[in-house]
C-alpha positions in Angstrom: -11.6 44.7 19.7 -14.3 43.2 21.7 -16.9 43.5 18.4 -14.2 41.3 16.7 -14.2 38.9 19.5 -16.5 36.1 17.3 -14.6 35.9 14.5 -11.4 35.9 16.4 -12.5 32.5 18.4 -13.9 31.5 14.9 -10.5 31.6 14.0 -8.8 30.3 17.3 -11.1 27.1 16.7 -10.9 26.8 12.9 -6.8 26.2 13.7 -7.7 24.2 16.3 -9.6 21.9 14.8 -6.7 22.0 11.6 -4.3 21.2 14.1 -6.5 18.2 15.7 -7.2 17.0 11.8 -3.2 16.9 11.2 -2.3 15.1 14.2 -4.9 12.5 13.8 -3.6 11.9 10.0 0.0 12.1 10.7 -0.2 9.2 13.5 -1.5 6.4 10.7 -3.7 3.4 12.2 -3.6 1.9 8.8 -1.1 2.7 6.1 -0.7 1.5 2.5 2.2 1.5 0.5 1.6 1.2 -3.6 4.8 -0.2 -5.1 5.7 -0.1 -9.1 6.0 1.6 -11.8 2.8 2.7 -13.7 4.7 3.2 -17.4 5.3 -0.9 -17.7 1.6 -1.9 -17.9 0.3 -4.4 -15.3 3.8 -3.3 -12.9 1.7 0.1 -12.1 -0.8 -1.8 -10.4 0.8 -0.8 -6.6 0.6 2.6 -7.6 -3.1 2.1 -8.9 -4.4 1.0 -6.4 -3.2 4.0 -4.1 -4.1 6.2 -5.8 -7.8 4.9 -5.8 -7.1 4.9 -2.4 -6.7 8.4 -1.5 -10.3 9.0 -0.2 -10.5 6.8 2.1 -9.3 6.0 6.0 -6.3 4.7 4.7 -3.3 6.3 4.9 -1.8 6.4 1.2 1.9 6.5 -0.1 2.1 5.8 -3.5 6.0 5.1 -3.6 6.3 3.7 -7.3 9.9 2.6 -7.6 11.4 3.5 -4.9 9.9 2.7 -1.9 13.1 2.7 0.2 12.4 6.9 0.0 9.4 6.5 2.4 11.5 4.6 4.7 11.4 7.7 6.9 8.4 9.2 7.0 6.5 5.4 7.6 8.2 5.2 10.7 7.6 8.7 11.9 4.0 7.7 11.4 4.1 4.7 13.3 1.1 2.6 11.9 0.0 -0.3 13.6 -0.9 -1.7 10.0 0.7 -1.9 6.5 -0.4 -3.5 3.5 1.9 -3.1 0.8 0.6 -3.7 -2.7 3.1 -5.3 -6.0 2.6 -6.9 -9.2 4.3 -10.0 -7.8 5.6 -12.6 -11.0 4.2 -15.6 -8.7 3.4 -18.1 -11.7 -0.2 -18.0 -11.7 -2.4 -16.9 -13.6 -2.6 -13.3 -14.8 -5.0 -11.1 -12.2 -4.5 -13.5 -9.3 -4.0 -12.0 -5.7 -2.3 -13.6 -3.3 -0.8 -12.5 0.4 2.7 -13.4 0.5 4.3 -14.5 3.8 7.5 -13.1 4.7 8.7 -16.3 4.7 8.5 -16.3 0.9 9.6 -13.0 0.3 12.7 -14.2 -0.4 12.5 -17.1 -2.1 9.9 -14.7 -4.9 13.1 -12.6 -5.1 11.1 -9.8 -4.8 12.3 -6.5 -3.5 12.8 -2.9 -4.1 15.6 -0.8 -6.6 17.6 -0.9 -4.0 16.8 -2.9 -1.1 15.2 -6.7 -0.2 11.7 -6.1 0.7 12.5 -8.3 4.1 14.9 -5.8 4.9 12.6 -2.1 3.8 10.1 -3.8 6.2 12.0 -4.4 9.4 13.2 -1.2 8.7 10.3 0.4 8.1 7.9 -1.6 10.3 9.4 -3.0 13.1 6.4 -3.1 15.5 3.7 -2.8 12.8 1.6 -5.6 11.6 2.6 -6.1 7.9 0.7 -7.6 4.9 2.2 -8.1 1.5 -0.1 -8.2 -1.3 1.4 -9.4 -4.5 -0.9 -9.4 -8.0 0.3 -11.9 -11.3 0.8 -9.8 -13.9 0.3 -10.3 -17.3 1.9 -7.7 -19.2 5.1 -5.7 -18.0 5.8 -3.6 -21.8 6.3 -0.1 -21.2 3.7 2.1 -22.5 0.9 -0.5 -21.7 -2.3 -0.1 -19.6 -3.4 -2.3 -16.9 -4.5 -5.5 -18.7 -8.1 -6.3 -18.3 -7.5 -9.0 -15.8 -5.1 -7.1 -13.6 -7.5 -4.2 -13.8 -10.2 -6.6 -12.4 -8.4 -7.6 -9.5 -7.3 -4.1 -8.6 -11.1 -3.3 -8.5 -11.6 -6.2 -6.4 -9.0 -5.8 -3.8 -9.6 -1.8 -3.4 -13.4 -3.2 -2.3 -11.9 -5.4 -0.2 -9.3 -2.7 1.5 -11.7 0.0 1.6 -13.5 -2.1 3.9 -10.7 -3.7 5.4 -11.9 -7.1 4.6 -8.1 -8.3 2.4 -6.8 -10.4 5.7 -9.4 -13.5 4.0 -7.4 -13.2 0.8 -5.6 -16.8 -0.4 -2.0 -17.1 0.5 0.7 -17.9 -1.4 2.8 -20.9 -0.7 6.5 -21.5 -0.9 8.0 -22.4 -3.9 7.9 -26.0 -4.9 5.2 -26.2 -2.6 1.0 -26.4 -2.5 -0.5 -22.9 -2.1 -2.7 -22.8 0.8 -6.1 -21.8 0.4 
C-alpha cells in the first residue's frame, strides 16, 4: 500500500484538477450561442461561426434551429456575457454585420422556430449582458455553401470575438430610420 502511495495521490490530484477544469467551464464568463441552419447556404452562418469557435475561451453552443432547447442549460451556466450570432435579412448588403438592439429585435421580426428572440433572451438571460449579432445574407437555397461575402465576414467577426474586440461593431438602426455608425 504505502509503495503505491505516489500514484494514488497522482491520481487523487489528476481528479482534482478534472474536477476544478469542469467547474471552471460549466460556470461561463462568456457564452456564444450560433443560431441557423447550416443546410440553407448563408443561414448556417450562426452555426459556423461556433463551431470555429470551439477552441477558444468562449463558451460554445451551436443551437442551429432550435435555440429555445438551450434555454436550460444557459441559465444553469449563468454567463455574465452572450453574444448570439444569425443571418439577420436586415436590407443591406450581403456579408454586412451589424449589432442589433433589442429594441429592434422586434420590428426585424426575427426570432426562433418557436419563440421571439426578445422573449428566449429574458428567458435565458435575465441578468446577463446580451449582444445580438445579425449577418445579411445573400443566399438562403438549401444545399448551398456560405457565399463568399458571408464567409468573409464570418472570418472577420470570429477575429474579432476571439479577441473580444465585436462591442465596436456598427449598429443597426430601427427601421425607417438612419443606421448609426
Amino acid at each position: 500500500m504505502i509503495e503505491n502511495w505516489p500514484v494514488t495521490y497522482k491520481i487523487i490530484i489528476k481528479q482534482y484538477r478534472l474536477f476544478e477544469v469542469r467547474r471552471e467551464r460549466y460556470i461561463a464568463v462568456d457564452l456564444l450561442l450560433g443560431i441557423g441552419n447550416d443546410l440553407l447556404g448563408d443561414d448556417g452562418v450562426g452555426p459556423c461561426i461556433a463551431e470555429a469557435l470551439l477552441d477558444s475561451d468562449w463558451t460554445v453552443i451551436n443551437a442551429g434551429i432550435v435555440p429555445e432547447n438551450f434555454i436550460r442549460p444557459i441559465r444553469e451556466r449563468r454567463p455574465e456575457r452572450i453574444v448570439i450570432v444569425d443571418a439577420v435579412q436586415m436590407g443591406l448588403i450581403p456579408g454586412s454585420v451589424r449589432i442589433i438592439p433589442h429594441d429592434c429585435i422586434r420590428d426585424y421580426g426575427i426570432g426562433t422556430h418557436q419563440l421571439p428572440l426578445t422573449f428566449f433572451i429574458e428567458q435565458c438571460a435575465p441578468h446577463s449582458h446580451v449582444t445580438f449579432i445579425g449577418i445579411e445574407p445573400g443566399c438562403l437555397d438549401p444545399d448551398t455553401p456560405l457565399t463568399p461575402p458571408v464567409s468573409r465576414a464570418a472570418a472577420e467577426l470570429i477575429i474579432l470575438l476571439r479577441t473580444h474586440r465585436y462591442d465596436h461593431l456598427p449598429v443597426l438602426g430601427f427601421k425607417g430610420k438612419q443606421e448609426q455608425d
